[in-house]
PDB file of N, CA, C and O in Angstrom:
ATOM      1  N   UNK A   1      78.887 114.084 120.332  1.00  0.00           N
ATOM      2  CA  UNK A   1      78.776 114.590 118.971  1.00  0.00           C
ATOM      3  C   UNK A   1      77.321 114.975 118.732  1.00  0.00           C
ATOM      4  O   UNK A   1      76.323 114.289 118.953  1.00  0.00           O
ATOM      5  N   UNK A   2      77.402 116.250 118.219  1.00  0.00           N
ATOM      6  CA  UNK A   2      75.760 116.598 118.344  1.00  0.00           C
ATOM      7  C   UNK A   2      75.373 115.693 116.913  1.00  0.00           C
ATOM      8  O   UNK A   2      76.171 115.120 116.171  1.00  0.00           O
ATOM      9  N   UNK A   3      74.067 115.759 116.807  1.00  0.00           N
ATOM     10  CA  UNK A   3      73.385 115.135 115.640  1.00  0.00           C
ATOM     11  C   UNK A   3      73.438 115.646 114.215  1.00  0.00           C
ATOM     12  O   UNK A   3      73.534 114.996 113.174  1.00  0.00           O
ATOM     13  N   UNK A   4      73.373 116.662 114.358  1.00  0.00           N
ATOM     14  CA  UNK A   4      74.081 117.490 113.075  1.00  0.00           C
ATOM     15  C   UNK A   4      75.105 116.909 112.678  1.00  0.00           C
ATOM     16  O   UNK A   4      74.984 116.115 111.745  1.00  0.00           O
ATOM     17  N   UNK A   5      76.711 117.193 113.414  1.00  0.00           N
ATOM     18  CA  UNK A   5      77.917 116.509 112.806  1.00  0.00           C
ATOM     19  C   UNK A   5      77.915 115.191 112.495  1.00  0.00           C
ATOM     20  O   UNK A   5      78.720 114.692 111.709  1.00  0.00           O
ATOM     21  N   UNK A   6      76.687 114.331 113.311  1.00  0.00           N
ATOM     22  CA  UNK A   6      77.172 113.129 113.025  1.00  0.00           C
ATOM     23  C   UNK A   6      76.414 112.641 111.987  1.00  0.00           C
ATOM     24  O   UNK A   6      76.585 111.527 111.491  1.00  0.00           O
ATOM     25  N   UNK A   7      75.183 113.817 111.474  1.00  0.00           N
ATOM     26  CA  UNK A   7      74.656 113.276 110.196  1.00  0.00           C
ATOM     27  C   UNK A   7      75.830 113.800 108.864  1.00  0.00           C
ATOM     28  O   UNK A   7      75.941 113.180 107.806  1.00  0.00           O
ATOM     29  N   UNK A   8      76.507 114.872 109.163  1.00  0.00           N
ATOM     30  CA  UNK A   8      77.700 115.097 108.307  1.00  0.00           C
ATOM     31  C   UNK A   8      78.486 114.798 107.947  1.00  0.00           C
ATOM     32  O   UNK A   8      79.036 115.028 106.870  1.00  0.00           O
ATOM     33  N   UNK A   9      78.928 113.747 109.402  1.00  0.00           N
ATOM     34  CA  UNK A   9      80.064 112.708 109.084  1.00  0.00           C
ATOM     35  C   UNK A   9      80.316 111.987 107.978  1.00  0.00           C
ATOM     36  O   UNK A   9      79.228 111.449 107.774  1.00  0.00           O
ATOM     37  N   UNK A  10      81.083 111.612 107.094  1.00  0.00           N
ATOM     38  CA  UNK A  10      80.979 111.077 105.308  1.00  0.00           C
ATOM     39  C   UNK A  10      81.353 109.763 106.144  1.00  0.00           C
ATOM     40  O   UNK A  10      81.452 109.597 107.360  1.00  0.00           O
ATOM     41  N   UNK A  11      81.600 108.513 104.601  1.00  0.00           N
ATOM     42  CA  UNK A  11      81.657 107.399 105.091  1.00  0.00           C
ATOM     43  C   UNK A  11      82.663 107.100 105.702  1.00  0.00           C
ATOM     44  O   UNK A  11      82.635 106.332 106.664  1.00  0.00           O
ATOM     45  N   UNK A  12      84.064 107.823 105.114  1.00  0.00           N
ATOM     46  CA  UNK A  12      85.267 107.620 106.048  1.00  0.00           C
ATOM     47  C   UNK A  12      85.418 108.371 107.311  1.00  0.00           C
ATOM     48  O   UNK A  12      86.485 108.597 107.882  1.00  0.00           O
ATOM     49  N   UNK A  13      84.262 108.726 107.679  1.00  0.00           N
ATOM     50  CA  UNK A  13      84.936 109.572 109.301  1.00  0.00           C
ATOM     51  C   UNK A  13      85.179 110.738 108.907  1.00  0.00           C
ATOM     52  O   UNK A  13      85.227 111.516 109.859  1.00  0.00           O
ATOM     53  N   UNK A  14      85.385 111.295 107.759  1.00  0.00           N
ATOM     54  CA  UNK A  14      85.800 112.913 107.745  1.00  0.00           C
ATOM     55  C   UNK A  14      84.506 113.766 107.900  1.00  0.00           C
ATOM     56  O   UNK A  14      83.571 113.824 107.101  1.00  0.00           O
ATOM     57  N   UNK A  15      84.615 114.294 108.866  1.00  0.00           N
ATOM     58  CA  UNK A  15      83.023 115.944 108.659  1.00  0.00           C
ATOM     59  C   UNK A  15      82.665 116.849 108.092  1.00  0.00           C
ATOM     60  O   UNK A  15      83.399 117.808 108.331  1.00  0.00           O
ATOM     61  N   UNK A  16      81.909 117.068 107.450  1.00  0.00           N
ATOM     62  CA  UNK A  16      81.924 118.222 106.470  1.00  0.00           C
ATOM     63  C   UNK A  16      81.554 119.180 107.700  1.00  0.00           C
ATOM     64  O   UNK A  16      81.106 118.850 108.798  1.00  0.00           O
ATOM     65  N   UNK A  17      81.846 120.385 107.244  1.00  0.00           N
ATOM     66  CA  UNK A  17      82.315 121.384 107.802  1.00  0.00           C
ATOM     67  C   UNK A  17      80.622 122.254 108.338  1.00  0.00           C
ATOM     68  O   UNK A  17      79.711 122.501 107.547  1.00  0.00           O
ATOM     69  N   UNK A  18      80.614 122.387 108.973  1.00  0.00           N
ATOM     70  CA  UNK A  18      79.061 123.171 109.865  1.00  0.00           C
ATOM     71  C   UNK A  18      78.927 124.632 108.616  1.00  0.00           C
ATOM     72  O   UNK A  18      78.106 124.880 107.734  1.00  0.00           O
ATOM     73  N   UNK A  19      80.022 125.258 109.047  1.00  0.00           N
ATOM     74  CA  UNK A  19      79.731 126.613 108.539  1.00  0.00           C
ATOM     75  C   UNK A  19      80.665 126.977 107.396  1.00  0.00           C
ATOM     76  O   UNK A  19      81.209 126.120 106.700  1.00  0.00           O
ATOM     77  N   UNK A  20      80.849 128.465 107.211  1.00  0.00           N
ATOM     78  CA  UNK A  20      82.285 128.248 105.785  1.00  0.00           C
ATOM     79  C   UNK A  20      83.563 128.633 106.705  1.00  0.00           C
ATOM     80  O   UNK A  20      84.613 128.649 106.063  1.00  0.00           O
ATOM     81  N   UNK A  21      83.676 128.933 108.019  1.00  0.00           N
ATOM     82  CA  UNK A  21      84.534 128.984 109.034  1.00  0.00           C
ATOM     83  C   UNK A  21      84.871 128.132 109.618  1.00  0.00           C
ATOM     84  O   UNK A  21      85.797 128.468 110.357  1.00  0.00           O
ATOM     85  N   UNK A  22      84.622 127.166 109.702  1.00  0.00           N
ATOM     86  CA  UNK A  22      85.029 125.908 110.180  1.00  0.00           C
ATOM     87  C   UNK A  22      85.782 124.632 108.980  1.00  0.00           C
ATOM     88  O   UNK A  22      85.104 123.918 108.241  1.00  0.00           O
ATOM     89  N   UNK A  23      87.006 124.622 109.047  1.00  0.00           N
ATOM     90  CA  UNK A  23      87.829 123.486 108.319  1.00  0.00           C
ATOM     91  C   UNK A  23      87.631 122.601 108.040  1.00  0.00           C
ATOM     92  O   UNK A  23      87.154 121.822 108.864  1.00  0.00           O
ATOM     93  N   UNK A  24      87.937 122.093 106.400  1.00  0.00           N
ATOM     94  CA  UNK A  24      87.310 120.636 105.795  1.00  0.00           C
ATOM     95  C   UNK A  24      88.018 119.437 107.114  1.00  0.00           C
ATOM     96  O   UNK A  24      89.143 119.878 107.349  1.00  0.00           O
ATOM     97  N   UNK A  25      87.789 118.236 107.947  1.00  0.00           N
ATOM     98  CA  UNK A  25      88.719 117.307 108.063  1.00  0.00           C
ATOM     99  C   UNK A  25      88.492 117.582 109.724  1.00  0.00           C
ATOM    100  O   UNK A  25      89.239 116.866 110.390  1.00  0.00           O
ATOM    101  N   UNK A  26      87.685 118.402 110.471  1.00  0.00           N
ATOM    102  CA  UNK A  26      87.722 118.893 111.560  1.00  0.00           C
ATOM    103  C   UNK A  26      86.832 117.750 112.287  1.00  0.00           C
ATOM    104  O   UNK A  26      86.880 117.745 113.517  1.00  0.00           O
ATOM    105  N   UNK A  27      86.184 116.975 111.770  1.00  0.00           N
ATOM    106  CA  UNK A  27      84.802 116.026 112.180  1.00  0.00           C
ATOM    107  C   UNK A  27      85.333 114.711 112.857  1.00  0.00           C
ATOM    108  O   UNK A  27      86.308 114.752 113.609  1.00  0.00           O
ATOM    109  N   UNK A  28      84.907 113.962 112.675  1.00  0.00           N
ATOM    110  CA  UNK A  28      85.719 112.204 113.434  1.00  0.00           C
ATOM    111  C   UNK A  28      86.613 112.162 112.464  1.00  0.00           C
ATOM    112  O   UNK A  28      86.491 112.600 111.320  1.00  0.00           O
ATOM    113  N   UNK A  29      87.886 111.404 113.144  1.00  0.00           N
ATOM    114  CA  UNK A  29      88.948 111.073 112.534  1.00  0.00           C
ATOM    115  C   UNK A  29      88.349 109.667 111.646  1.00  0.00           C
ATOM    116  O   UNK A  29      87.344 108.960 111.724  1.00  0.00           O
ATOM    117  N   UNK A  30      89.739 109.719 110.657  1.00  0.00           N
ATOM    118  CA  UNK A  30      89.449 108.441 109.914  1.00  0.00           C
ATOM    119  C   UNK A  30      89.697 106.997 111.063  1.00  0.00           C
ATOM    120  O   UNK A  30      90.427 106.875 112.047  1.00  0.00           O
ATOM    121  N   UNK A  31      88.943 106.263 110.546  1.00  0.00           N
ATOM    122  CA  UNK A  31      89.269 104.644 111.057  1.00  0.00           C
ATOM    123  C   UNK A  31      89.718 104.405 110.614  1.00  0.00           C
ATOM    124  O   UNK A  31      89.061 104.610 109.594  1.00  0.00           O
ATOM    125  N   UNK A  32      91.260 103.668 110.031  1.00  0.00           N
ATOM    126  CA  UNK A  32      91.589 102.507 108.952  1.00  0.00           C
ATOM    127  C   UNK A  32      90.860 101.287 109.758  1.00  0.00           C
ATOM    128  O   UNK A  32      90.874 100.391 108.914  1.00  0.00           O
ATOM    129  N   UNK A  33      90.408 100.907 110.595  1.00  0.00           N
ATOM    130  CA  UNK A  33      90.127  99.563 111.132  1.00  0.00           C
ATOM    131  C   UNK A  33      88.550  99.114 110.587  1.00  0.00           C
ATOM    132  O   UNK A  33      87.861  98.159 110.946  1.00  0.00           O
ATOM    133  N   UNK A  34      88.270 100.164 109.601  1.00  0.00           N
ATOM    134  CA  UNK A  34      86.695  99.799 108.454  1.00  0.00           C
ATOM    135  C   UNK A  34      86.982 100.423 107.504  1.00  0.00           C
ATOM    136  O   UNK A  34      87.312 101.565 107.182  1.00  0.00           O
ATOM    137  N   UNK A  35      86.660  98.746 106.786  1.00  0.00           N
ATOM    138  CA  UNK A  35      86.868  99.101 105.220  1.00  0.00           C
ATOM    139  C   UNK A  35      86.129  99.935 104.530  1.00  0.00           C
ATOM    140  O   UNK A  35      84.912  99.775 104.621  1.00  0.00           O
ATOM    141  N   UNK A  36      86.619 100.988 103.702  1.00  0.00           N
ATOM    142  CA  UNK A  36      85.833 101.355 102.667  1.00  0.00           C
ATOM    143  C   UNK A  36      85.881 101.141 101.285  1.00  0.00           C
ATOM    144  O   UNK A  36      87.058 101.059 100.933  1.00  0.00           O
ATOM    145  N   UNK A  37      85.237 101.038 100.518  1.00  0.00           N
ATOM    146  CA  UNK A  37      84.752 100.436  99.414  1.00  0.00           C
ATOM    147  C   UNK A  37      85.749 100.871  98.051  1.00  0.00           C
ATOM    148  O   UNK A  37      86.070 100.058  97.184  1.00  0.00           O
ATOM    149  N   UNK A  38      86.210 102.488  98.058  1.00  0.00           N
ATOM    150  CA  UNK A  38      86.706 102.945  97.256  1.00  0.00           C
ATOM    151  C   UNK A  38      88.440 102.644  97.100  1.00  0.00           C
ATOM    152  O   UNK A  38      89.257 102.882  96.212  1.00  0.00           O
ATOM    153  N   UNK A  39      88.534 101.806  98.855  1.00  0.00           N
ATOM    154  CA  UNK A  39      90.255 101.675  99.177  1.00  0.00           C
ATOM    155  C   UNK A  39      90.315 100.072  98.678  1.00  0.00           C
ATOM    156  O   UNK A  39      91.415  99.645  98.327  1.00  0.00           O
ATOM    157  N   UNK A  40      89.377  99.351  98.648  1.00  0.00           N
ATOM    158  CA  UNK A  40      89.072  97.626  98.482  1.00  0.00           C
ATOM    159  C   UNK A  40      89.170  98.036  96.950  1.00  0.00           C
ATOM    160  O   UNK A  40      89.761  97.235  96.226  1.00  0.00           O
ATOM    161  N   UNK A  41      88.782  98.914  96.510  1.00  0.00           N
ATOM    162  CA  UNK A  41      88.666  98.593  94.827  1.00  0.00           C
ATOM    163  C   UNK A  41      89.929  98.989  94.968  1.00  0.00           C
ATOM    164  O   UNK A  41      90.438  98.144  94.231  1.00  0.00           O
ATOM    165  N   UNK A  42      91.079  99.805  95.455  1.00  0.00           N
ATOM    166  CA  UNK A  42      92.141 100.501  95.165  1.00  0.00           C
ATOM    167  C   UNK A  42      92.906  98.764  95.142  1.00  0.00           C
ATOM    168  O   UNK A  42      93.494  98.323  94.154  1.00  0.00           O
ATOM    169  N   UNK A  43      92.753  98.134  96.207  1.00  0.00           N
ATOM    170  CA  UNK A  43      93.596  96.861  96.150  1.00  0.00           C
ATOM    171  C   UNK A  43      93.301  96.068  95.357  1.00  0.00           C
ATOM    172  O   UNK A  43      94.129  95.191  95.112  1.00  0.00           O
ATOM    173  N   UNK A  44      92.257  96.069  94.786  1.00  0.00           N
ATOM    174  CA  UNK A  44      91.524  95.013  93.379  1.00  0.00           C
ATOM    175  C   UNK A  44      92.533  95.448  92.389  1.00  0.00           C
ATOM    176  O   UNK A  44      93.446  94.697  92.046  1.00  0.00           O
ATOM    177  N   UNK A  45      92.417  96.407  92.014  1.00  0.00           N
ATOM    178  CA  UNK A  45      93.412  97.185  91.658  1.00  0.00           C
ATOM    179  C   UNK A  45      94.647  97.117  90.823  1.00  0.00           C
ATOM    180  O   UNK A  45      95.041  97.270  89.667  1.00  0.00           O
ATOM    181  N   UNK A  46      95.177  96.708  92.405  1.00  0.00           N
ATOM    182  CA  UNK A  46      96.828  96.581  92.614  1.00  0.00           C
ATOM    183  C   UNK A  46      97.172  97.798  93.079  1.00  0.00           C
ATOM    184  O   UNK A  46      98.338  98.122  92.857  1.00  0.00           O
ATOM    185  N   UNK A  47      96.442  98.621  93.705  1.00  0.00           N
ATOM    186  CA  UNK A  47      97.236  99.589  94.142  1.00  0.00           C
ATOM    187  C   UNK A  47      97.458  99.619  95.672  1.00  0.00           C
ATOM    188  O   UNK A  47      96.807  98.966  96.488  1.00  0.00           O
ATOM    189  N   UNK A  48      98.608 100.585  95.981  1.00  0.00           N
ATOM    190  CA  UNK A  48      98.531 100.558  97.418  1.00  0.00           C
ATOM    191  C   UNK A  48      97.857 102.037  98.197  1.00  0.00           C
ATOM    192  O   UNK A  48      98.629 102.665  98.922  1.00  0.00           O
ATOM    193  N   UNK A  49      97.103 102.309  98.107  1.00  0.00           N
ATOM    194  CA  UNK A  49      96.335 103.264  98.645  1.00  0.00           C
ATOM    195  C   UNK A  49      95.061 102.239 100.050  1.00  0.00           C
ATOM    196  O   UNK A  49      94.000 102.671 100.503  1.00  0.00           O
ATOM    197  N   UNK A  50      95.398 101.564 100.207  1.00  0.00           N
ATOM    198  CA  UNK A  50      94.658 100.323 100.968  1.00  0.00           C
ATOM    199  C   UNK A  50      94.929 100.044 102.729  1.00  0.00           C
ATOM    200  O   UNK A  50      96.096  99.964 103.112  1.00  0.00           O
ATOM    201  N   UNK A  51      94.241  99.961 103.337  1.00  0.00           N
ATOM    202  CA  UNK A  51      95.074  99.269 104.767  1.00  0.00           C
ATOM    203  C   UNK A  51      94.331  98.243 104.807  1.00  0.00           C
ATOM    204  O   UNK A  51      93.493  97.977 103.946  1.00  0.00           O
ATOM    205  N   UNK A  52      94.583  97.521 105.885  1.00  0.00           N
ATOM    206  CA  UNK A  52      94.542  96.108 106.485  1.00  0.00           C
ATOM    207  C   UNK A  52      93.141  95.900 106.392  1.00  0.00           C
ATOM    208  O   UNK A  52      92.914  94.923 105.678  1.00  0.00           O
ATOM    209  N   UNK A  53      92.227  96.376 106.784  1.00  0.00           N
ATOM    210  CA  UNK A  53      90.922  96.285 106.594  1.00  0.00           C
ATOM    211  C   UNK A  53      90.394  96.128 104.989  1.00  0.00           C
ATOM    212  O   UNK A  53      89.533  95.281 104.751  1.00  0.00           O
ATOM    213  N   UNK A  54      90.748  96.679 104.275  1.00  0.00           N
ATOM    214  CA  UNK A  54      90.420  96.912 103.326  1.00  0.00           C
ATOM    215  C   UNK A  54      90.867  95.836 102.563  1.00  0.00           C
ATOM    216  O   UNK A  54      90.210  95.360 101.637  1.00  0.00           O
ATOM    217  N   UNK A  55      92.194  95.350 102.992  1.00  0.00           N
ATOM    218  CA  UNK A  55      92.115  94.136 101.779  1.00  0.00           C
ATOM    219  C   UNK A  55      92.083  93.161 102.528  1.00  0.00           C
ATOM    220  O   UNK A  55      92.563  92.148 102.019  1.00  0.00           O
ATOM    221  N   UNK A  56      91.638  93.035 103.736  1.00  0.00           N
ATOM    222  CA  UNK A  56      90.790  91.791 104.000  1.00  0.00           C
ATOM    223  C   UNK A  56      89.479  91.550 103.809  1.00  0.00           C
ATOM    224  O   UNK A  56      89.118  90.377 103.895  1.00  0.00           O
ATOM    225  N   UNK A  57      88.299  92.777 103.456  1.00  0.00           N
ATOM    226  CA  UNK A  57      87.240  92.521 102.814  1.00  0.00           C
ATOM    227  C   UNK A  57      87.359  92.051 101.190  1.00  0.00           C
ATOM    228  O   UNK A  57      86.640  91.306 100.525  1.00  0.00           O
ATOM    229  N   UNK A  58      88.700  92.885 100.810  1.00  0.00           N
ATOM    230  CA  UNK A  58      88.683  92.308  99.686  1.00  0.00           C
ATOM    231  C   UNK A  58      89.364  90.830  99.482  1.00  0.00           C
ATOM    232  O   UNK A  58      89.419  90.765  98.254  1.00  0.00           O
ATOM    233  N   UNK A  59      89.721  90.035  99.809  1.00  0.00           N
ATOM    234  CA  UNK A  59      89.863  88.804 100.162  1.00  0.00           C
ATOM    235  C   UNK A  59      88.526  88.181 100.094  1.00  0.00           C
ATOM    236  O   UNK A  59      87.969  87.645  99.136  1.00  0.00           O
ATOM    237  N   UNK A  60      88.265  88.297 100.884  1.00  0.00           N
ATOM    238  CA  UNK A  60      86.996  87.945 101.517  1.00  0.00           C
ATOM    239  C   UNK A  60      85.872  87.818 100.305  1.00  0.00           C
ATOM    240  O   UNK A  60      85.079  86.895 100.123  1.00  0.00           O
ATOM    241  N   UNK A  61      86.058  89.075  99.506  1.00  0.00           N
ATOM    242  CA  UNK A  61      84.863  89.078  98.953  1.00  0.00           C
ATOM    243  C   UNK A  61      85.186  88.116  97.036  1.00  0.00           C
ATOM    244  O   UNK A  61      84.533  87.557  96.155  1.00  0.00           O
ATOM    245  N   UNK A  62      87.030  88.607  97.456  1.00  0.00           N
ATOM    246  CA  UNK A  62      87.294  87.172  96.365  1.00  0.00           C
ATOM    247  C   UNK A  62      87.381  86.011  96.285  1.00  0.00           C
ATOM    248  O   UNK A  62      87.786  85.432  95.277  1.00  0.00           O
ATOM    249  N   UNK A  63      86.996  85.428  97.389  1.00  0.00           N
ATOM    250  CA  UNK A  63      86.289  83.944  97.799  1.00  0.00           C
ATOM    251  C   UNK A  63      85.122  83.803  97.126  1.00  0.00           C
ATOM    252  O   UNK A  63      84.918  82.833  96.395  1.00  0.00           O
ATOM    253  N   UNK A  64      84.224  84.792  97.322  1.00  0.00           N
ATOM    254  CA  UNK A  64      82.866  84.424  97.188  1.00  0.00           C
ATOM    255  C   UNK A  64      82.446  84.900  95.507  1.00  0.00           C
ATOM    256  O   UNK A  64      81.308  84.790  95.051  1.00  0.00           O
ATOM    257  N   UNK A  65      83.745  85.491  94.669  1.00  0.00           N
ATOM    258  CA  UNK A  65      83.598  86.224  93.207  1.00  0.00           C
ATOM    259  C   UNK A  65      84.640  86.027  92.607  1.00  0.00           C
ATOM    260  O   UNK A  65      85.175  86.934  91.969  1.00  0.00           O
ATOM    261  N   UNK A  66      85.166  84.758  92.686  1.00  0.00           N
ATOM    262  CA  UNK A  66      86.813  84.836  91.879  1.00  0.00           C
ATOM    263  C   UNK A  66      87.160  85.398  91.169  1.00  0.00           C
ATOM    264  O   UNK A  66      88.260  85.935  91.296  1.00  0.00           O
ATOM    265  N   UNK A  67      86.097  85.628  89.615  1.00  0.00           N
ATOM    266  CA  UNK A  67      86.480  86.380  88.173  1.00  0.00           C
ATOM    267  C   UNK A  67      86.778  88.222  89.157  1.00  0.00           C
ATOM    268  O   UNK A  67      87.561  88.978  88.580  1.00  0.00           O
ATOM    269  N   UNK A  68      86.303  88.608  90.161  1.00  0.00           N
ATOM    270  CA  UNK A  68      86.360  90.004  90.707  1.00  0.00           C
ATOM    271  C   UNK A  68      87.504  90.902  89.953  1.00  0.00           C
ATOM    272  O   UNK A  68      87.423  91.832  89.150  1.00  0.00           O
ATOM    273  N   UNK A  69      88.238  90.447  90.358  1.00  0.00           N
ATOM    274  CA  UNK A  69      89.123  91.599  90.162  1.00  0.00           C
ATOM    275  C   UNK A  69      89.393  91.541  87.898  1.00  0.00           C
ATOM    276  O   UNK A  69      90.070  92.402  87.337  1.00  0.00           O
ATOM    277  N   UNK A  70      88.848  90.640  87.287  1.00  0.00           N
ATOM    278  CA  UNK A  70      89.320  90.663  85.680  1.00  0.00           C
ATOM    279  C   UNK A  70      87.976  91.809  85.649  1.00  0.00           C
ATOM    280  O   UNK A  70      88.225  92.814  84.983  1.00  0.00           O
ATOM    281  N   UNK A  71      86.525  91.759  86.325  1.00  0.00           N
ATOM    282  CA  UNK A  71      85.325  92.526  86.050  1.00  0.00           C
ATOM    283  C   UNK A  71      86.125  93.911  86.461  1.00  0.00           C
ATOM    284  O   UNK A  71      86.190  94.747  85.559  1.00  0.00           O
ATOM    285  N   UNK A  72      86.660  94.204  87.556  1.00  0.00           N
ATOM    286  CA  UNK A  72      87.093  95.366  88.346  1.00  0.00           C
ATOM    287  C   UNK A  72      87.870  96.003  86.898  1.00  0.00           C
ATOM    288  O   UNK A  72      87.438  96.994  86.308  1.00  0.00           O
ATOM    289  N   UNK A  73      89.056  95.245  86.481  1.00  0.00           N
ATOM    290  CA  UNK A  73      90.160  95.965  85.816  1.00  0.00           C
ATOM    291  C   UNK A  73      89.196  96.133  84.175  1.00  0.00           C
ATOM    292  O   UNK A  73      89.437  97.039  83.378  1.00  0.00           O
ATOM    293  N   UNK A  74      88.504  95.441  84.029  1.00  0.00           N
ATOM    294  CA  UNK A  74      87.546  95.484  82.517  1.00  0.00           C
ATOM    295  C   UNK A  74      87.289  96.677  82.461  1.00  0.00           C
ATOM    296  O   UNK A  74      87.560  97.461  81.551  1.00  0.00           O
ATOM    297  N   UNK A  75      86.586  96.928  83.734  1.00  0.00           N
ATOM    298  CA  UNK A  75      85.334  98.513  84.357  1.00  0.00           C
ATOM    299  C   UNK A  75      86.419  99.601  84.040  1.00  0.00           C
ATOM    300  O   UNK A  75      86.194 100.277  83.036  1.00  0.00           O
ATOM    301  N   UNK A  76      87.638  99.888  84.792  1.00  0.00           N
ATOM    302  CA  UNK A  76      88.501 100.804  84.745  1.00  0.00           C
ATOM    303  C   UNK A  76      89.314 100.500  83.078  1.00  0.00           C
ATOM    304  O   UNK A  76      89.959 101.454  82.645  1.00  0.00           O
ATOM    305  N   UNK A  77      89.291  99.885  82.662  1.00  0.00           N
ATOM    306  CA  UNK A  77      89.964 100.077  81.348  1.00  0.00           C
ATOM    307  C   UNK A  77      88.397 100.567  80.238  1.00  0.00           C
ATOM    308  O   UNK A  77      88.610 100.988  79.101  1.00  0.00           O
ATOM    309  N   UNK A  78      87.326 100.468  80.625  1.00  0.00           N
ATOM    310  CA  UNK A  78      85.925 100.753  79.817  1.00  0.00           C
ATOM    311  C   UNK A  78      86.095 102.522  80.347  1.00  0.00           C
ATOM    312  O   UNK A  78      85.988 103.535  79.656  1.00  0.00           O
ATOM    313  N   UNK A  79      86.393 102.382  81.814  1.00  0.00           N
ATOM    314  CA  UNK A  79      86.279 104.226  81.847  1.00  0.00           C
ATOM    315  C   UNK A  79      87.245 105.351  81.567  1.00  0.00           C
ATOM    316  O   UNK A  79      87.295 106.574  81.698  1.00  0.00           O
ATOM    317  N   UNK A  80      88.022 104.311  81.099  1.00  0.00           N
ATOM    318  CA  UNK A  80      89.853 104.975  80.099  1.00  0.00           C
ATOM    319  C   UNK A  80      89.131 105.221  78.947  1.00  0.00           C
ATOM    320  O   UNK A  80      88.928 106.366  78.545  1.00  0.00           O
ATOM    321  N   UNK A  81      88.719 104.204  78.375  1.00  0.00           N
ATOM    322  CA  UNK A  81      88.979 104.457  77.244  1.00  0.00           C
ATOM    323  C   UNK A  81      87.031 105.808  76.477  1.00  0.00           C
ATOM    324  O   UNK A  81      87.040 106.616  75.548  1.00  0.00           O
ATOM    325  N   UNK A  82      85.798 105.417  77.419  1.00  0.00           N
ATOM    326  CA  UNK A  82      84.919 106.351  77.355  1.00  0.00           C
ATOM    327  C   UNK A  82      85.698 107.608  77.624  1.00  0.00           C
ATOM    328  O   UNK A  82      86.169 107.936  76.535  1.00  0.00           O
ATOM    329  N   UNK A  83      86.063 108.469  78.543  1.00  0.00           N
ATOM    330  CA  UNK A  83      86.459 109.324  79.176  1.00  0.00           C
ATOM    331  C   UNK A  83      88.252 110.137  77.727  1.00  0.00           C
ATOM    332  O   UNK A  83      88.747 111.243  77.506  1.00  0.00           O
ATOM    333  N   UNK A  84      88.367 109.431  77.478  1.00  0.00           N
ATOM    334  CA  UNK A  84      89.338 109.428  76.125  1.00  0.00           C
ATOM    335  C   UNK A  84      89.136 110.867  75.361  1.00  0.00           C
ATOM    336  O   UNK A  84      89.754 111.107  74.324  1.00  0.00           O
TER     337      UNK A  84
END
């Protein structure tokens, strides 16, 4: 992978595209086997947009933050109701 793509690479593995000829999604495939941050909040949640990785960090990180997920659902009901 030259250095270019792999500074392009986003956090999930997808590549942004070199030129305007070249296809969004063409770069490293996704991992599900690393969590990302936006799929861990999806399971805080309750949603299923999540894999295995993802809600085992989030586990993980509700050990160490029990109230987590009442702050998580507070945040998303504060950006319902701003966004209104």
């Amino acid at each position: 992978m030259s250095r270019v793509r792999a500074a392009r690479a986003g956090w999930q593995g997808v590549g942004m595209p070199l030129d305007e000829d070249e296809p969004l999604g063409t770069g490293v495939p996704l991992d599900t086997n690393v969590p990302h941050i936006a799929r861990v909040y999806d399971y805080w949640l309750g949603g299923k947009d999540n894999f295995a990785a993802d809600r085992e960090l989030g586990e993980r990180t509700l050990e160490a933050y029990p109230n987590l997920v009442f702050s998580v659902r507070a945040n998303r009901a504060f950006l319902a109701r701003a966004a209104a």
